[in-house]
Structures are given as structure tokens and as C-alpha cells.
C-alpha positions in Angstrom: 121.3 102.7 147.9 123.9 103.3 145.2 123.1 102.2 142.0 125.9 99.4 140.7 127.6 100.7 137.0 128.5 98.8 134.3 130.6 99.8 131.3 129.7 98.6 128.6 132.5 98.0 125.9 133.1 97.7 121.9 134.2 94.0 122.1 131.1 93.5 124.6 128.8 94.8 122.0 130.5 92.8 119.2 130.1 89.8 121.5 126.6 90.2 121.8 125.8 91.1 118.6 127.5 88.1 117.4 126.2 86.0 119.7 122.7 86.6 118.6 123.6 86.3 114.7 124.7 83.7 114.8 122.0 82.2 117.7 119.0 83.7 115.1 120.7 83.5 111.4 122.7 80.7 110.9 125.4 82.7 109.2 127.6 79.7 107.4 131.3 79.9 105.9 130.2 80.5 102.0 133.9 79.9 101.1 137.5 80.4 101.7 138.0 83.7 101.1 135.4 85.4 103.3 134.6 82.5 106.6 131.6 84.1 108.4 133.3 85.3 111.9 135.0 87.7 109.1 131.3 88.3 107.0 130.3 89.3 110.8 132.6 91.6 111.3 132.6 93.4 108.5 128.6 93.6 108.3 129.2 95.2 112.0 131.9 97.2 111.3 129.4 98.9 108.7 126.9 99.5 110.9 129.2 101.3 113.5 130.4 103.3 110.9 127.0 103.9 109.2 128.7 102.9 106.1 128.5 100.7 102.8 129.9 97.4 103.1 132.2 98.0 100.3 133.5 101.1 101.5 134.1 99.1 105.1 136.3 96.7 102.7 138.1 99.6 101.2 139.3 101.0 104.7 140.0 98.2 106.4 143.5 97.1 105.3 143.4 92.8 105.8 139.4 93.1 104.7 138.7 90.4 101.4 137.9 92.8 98.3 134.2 94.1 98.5 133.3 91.8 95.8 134.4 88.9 97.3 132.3 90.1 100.5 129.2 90.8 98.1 129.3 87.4 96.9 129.5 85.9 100.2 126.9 87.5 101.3 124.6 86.5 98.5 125.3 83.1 99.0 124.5 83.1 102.9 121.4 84.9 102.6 118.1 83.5 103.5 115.1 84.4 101.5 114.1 88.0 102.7 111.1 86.4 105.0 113.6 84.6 107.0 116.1 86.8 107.6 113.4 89.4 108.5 112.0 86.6 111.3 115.5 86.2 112.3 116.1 89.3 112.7 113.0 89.6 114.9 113.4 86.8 116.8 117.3 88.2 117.7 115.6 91.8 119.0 113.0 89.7 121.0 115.6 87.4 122.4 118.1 90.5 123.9 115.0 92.2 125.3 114.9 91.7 129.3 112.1 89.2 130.3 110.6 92.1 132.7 109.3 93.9 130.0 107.2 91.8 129.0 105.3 90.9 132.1 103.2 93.8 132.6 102.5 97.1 129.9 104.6 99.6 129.2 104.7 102.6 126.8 105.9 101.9 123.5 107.8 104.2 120.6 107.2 103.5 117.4 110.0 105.4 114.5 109.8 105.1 111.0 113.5 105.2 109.8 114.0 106.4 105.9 117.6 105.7 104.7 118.3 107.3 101.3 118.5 105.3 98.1 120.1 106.2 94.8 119.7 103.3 92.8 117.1 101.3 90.9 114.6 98.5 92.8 116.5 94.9 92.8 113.5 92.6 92.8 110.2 95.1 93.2 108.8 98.4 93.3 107.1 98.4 96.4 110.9 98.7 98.0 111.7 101.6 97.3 109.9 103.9 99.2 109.1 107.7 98.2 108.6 110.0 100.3 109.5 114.1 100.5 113.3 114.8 99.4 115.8 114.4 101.6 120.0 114.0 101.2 119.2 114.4 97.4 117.0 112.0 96.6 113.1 111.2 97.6 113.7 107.7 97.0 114.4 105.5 100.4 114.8 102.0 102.2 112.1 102.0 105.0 111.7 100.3 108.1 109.6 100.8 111.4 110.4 100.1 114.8 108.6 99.7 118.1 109.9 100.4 121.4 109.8 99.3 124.9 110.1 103.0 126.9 111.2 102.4 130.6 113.0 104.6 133.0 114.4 106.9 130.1 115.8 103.2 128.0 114.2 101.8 125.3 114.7 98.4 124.3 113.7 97.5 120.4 110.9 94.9 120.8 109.9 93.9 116.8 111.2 95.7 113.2 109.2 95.6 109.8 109.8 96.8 106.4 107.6 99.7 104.7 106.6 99.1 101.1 106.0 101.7 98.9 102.5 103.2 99.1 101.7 101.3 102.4 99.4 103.4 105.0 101.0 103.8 108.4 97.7 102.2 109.8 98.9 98.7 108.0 102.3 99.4 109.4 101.1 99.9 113.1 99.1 97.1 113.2 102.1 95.0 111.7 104.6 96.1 114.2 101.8 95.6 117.2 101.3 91.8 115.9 104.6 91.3 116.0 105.2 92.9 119.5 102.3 91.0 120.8 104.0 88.2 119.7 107.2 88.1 121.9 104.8 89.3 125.1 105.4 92.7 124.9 101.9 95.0 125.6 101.4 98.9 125.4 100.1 100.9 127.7 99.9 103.6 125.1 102.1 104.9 121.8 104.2 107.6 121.4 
């Protein structure tokens, strides 16, 4: 039997992405100059690109001025636990109820983004590690994976603090997948 296809679009993507922002992290209108259906788009915009938020501002020609944008942000954020839980509870909300019902193989990937600047509130977030794109200094997150049929489907994210053993990190990232139901079989 033939498979059905689906296309998936940008403004599908956006949709959904939106969708669950807004469903997970109750993004609110910090002021006239930047409402947060624009604050959405730009933070998306960005991560398409694989950009900076101010350099997003800079290309885009009706975008607010990246300062207004920083300070609307700012004043939207949660305190980092929450938006972290959000964040969380928006992956486990877009990943299909049948993988969690029985175990499957999970990925885990640790993710280093280079950093060229100085910690904002601690040490411990900037992580070190061998140099790469100039600088051994990095932002660091882990992920865990549902693997099924050659897919994966991102089941829980967690920060990595400076000087934290991958062990600690594992057992994070399996609590948290435990969590929304999902089980592994083994890790990759």
C-alpha cells in the first residue's frame, strides 16, 4: 500500500512552533513597540537563520531596532527554571503519543555553541571545552531522542554547566524523559 505524503511548509512550521510558545511560555506584549506575535517571529526568524537576534533586526527591513527587541525580551522572560520547564513541556507536548507507549532507542547529543563574551549571572554557564570556531568557551545543552524508523523526535533538553560529568547529565536528561512517558530500550 502506498504510503500517503505530506509537505510540510515554512508557514506550517511557524504555526506550530507558535502554537506551542505560546501554549507552553506565555509570551505577553511587553510594550508597543515590539507586541509578541512580532518578538515570535523574530526569535524564529533567528533560529532559521542560525543567527543573533540583533543581526535578524538588522536584515529585516520593518523589524523594531535590536535594542528595542533586547528589551522586550528581558522583560518577557521567565526566571531561567521556567522557561527551561516550558521549553520541556512544549518538546514533550509535539512528540506523538505512540512513542511513549512501549521502548524505543534513544539519542542523546551534546550541542556546544561558541561563546565570545563574559558569563551574565554565573560561571558554571559557560562551558569549556577543546577549541573550536576560535574560542574554547561555549553555551551547552543536551538532548535526548526518540529514534524510530530513521525519525527522531526530541523528547526532553537540559543545560550543561561548566565542569558537570556527562554521568549527571545522562541521568538528568533520563528523569526528564521518564517524565513525559518516554522509555529506552538502549542509548546511542
Amino acid at each position: 500500500m502506498r504510503q500517503a505524503q505530506y509537505t510540510l511548509t515554512p508557514a506550517a512550521v511557524h504555526q506550530h512552533a507558535s502554537t506551542l510558545v505560546q501554549t507552553h511560555w506565555q509570551l505577553r506584549d511587553p510594550g508597543p513597540k515590539c507586541r509578541a506575535s512580532v518578538l515570535r517571529t523574530l526569535l524564529f526568524t533567528a533560529a532559521a537563520w542560525l543567527t543573533s537576534l540583533s543581526e535578524t533586526c538588522h536584515r529585516l527591513r520593518d523589524a523594531p531596532s535590536d535594542e528595542a527587541v533586547r528589551r522586550a525580551l528581558l522583560a518577557t522572560l521567565p526566571k531561567y527554571a521556567e522557561l527551561q520547564q516550558a521549553l520541556n513541556g512544549a518538546l514533550a507536548a509535539s512528540l506523538p503519543k505512540t512513542r511513549r507507549k512501549r521502548r524505543h532507542p534513544l539519542a542523546v547529543d551534546f550541542t556546544l555553541l561558541p561563546y565570545h563574551g563574559q558569563p551574565q549571572a554565573e560561571e558554571a554557564e559557560v562551558y569549556r571545552s577543546k577549541p573550536k570556531s576560535g574560542t574554547s568557551h561555549f553555551h551547552a545543552y543536551a538532548t535526548v531522542y526518540v529514534v524510530r524508523k530513521g525519525r527522531r523526535f526530541t523528547g526532553a533538553l537540559t543545560p550543561v554547566a561548566k565542569g558537570e560529568a556527562t554521568k549527571t547529565v545522562l541521568q538528568r536528561l533520563l528523569r526528564q524523559a521518564a517524565r513525559v512517558g518516554i522509555r529506552p530500550r538502549y542509548l546511542l
